[in-house]
C-alpha positions in Angstrom: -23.9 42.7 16.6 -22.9 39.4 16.1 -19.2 38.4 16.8 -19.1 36.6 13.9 -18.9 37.4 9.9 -18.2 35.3 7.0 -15.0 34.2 5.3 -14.2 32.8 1.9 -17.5 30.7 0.5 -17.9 29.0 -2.6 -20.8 26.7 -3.8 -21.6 24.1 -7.3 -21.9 20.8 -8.4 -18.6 17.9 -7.8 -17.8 15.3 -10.1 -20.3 14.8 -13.0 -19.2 13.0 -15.8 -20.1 13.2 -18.5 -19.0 10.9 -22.0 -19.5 12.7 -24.9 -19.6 9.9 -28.2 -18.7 11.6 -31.8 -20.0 9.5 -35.0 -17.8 10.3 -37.4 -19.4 7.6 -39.8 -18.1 4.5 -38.9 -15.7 5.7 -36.5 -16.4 7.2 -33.1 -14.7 9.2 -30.8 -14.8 9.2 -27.3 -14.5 12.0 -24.6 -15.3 10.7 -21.0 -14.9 13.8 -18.1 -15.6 14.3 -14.5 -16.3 18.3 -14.5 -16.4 20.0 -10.5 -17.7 23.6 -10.7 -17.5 26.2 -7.4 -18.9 29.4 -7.6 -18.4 32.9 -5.5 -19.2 35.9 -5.3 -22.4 37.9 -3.7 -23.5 35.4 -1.3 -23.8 36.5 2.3 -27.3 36.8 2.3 -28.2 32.7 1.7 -25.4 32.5 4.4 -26.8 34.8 7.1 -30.3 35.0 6.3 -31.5 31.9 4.2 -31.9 33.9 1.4 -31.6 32.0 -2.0 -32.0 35.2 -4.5 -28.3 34.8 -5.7 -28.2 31.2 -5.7 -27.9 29.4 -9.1 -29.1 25.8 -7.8 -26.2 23.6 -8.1 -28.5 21.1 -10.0 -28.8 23.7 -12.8 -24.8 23.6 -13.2 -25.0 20.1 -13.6 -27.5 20.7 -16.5 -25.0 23.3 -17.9 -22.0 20.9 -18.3 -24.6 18.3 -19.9 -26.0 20.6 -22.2 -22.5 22.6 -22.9 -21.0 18.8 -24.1 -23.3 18.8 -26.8 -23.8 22.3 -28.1 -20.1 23.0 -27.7 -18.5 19.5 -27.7 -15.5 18.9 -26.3 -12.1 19.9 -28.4 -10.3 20.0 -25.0 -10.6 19.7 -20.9 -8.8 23.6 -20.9 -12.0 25.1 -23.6 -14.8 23.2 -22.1 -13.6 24.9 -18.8 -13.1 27.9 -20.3 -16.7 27.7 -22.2 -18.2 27.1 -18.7 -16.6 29.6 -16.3 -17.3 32.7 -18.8 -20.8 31.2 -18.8 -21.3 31.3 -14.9 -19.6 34.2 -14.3 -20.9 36.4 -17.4 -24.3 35.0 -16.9 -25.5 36.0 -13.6 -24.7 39.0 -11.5 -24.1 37.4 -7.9 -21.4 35.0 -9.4 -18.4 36.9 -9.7 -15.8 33.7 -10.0 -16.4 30.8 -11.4 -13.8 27.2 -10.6 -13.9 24.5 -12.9 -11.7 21.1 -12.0 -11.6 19.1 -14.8 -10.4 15.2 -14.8 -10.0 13.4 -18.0 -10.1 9.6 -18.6 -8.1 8.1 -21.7 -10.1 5.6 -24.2 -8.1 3.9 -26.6 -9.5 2.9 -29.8 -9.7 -1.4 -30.6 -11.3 -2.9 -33.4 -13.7 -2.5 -34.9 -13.7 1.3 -34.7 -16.9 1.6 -32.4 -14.7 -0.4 -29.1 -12.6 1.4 -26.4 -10.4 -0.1 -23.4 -9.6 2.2 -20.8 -6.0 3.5 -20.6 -3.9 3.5 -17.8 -3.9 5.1 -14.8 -3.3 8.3 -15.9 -6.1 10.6 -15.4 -5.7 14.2 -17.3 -6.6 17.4 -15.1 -7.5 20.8 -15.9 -8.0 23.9 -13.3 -10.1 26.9 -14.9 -10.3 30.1 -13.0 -12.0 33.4 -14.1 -13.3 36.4 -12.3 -14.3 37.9 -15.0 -11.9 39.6 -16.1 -8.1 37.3 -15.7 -7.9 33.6 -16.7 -5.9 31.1 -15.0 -5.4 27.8 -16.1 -3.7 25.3 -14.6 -3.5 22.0 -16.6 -1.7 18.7 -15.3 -1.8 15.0 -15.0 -1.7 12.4 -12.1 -1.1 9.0 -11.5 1.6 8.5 -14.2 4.0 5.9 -12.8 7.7 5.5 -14.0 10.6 3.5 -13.1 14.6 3.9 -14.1 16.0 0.6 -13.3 19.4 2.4 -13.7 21.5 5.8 -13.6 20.3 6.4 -10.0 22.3 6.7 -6.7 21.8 8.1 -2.9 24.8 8.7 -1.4 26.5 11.8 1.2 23.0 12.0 2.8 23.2 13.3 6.4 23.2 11.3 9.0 22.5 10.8 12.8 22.4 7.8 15.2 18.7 6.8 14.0 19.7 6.4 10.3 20.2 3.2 8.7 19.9 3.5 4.9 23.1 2.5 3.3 24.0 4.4 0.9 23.9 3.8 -2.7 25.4 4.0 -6.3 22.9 2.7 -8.5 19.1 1.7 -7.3 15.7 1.6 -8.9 14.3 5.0 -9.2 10.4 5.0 -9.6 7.4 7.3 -9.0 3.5 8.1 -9.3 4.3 11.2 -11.1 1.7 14.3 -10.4 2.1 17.4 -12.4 0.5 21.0 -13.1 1.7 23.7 -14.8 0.2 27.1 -15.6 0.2 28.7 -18.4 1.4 32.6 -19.0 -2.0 33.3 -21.5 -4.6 35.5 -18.7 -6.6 37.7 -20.9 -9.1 37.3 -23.8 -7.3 39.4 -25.9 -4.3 37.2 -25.7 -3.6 34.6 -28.2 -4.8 31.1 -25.9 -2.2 28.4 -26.3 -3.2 24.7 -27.9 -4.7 23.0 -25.1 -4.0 19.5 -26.8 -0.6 20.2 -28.4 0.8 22.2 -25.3 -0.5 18.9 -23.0 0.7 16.2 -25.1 4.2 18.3 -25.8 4.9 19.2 -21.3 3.7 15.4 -21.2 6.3 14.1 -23.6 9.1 16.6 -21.9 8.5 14.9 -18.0 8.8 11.9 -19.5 12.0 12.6 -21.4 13.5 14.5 -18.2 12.5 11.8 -16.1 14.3 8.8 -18.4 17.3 11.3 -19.6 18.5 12.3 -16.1 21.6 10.8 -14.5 19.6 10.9 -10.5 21.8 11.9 -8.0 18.5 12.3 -5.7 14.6 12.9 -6.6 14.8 16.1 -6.0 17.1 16.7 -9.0 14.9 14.5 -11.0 12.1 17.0 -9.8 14.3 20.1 -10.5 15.1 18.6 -14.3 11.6 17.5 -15.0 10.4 21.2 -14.4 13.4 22.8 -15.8 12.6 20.7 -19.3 9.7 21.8 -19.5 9.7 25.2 -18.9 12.6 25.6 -21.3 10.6 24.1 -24.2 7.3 25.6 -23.9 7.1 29.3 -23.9 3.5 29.3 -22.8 4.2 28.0 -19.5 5.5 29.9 -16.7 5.0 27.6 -13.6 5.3 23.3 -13.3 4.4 22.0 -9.9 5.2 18.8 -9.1 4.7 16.0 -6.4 6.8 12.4 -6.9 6.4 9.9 -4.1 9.4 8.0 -4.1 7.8 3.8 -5.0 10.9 2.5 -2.8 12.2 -1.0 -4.0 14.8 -2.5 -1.6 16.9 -5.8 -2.2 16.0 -8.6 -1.2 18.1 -10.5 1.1 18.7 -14.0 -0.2 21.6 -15.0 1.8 19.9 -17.2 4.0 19.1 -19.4 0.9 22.8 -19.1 -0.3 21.7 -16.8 -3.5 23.6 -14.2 -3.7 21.5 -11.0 -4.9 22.3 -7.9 -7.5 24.5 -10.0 -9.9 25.2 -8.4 -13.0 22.7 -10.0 -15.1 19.8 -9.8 -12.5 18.7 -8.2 -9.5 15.3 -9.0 -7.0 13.7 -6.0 -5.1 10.8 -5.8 -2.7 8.6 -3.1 -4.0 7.1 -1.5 -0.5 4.3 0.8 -1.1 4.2 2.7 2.6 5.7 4.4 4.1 7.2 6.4 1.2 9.6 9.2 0.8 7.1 12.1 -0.7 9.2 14.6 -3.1 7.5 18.2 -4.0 8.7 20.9 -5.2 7.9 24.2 -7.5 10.1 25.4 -10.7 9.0 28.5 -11.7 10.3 31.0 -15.4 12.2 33.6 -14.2 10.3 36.4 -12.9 7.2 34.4 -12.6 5.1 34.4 -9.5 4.3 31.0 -7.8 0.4 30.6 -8.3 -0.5 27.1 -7.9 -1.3 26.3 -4.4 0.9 24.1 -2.5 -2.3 21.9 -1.2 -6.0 21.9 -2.4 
C-alpha cells in the first residue's frame, strides 16, 4: 500500500479570450473576455494510473467557450459562466464541479460607431461555481483606483519607540480598489438576479461610500463601502474587499524656502511601495463568509 493518496485536484483551460463583435447594423457591440475553467470530480485514476477515460481534454473546453460565445452570446460575464458550468458538469459523468473565472475588459464606443478605445484599468470579474446541484457566484471588480483629496485623517494610532508617522487631520486618501461580492440566488428554481444591473448598481454604491465617507481610517472606509452596499442590494449577502492604501506624503520644501500645504495648494510624493494593504469582509446578518480570503 502506498503511503500516499490524493487530495483536492482540479484540471481546464486558463485565460482564453475571447471578443465577441455584435452587428447591429451600423453599430457594433463589443464583448472582449478572458474565461478560466477548472474542473473536478472522478479523477483519481488519470492521477494514479495514467488513465485518461474521465478526462475531457482541456483543449476541448477551450472550444466550448469559443463555440458557447456565438451560439449563446454574451448578455453578461455571470450567464456566460453560468451557461458553461451546467454544460461541464451536466454533460459528462466524471465532472462533478465545474469553476469558471471570468475577467471582463471595458470598450468604449468613439465615432464612427464601428471604433472602440479601451477603458480604464478596471477589469470586471465573475466567479461561477456549480456542483450540480447549488450555484455560487461571486462577481467583482479590480483595479479601480480612487483618491479623496479631503475629509480624511490618522490620528490616536498606537504607538511604540519604532513609530514615526505623525499624525494627521486631513491627508489624501486613495486606493486600487478590489471588490467581490456574492450573491444570496443558489438554486435554479430561484429567481437569478440581473447580472448587469446588480454590477453596475454595487459598482455605483463603492464608489458613492468611498467619496461620501468622512475617513477616520481605511478601515472605516472599508467597513462603509461594504455596509452601502449590502444595505441597497437585497441580492447580496457577502462584499469582500482588499484597498491598498496609494500613500502620498508631503513634500518637504523648506530647504528651498516654500513653505508646503497652504490653503490654496498642496505637493505630495505619491510612493507606490511599500504600502499599507487594507482587507476586510462585511457580511448580511446571518450570512456565512464564503469568499475565500486568498485564491
Amino acid at each position: 500500500m502506498s503511503p500516499t493518496r490524493l487530495g483536492q485536484n482540479q484540471y481546464g483551460k486558463a485565460e482564453t479570450r475571447v471578443v465577441r463583435v455584435t452587428r447591429d447594423g451600423a453599430t457594433h457591440h463589443v464583448k472582449d473576455l478572458n474565461v478560466s475553467v477548472a474542473l473536478s470530480g472522478a479523477m483519481d485514476d488519470v492521477h494514479t494510473s495514467g488513465s485518461n477515460a474521465a478526462v475531457l481534454p482541456t483543449d476541448t473546453t477551450k472550444n466550448t467557450v469559443f463555440a458557447f460565445a456565438k451560439q449563446h452570446g454574451i448578455d453578461s460575464a455571470e450567464q456566460f459562466g453560468i451557461h458553461l458550468a451546467r454544460h461541464f458538469v451536466t454533460g459528462q459523468e466524471s465532472i462533478e464541479r465545474a469553476r469558471i473565472r471570468i475577467e471582463e475588459y471595458d470598450w468604449e464606443r468613439i465615432t464612427p460607431e464601428h471604433s472602440f478605445v479601451r477603458g480604464g484599468r478596471e477589469t470586471r470579474t465573475t466567479e461561477v461555481t456549480f456542483d450540480g446541484a447549488r450555484w455560487q457566484v461571486v462577481s467583482g471588480l479590480k483595479d479601480l483606483v480612487v483618491m479623496n483629496t479631503t475629509d480624511s485623517e490618522f490620528w490616536g494610532f498606537v504607538k511604540d519607540r519604532y513609530t514615526t508617522l505623525p499624525e494627521t487631520r486631513d491627508r489624501v486618501l486613495a486606493t486600487e480598489v478590489s471588490a467581490r461580492w456574492r450573491f444570496h440566488w443558489a438554486r435554479d428554481e430561484d429567481p437569478a438576479p440581473q447580472w448587469q444591473e446588480s454590477w453596475a448598481e454595487v459598482r455605483g454604491h463603492l464608489l458613492d461610500a468611498f467619496a461620501g465617507t468622512y475617513s477616520l481610517s481605511l478601515q472605516q472606509t472599508l467597513y462603509a463601502m461594504g455596509d452601502r452596499v449590502l444595505e441597497h442590494r437585497p441580492e447580496i449577502d457577502e462584499v469582500r474587499l482588499s484597498l491598498p492604501n496609494k500613500h502620498h506624503f508631503l513634500v518637504d520644501l523648506e530647504p528651498f524656502g516654500l513653505k508646503n500645504d497652504t490653503p490654496d495648494s498642496a505637493v505630495y510624493f505619491a510612493a507606490d511601495r511599500p504600502y499599507g494593504l487594507i482587507e476586510g469582509t462585511v457580511l448580511r446578518d446571518g450570512a456565512e463568509p464564503r469568499i475565500p480570503v486568498t485564491d
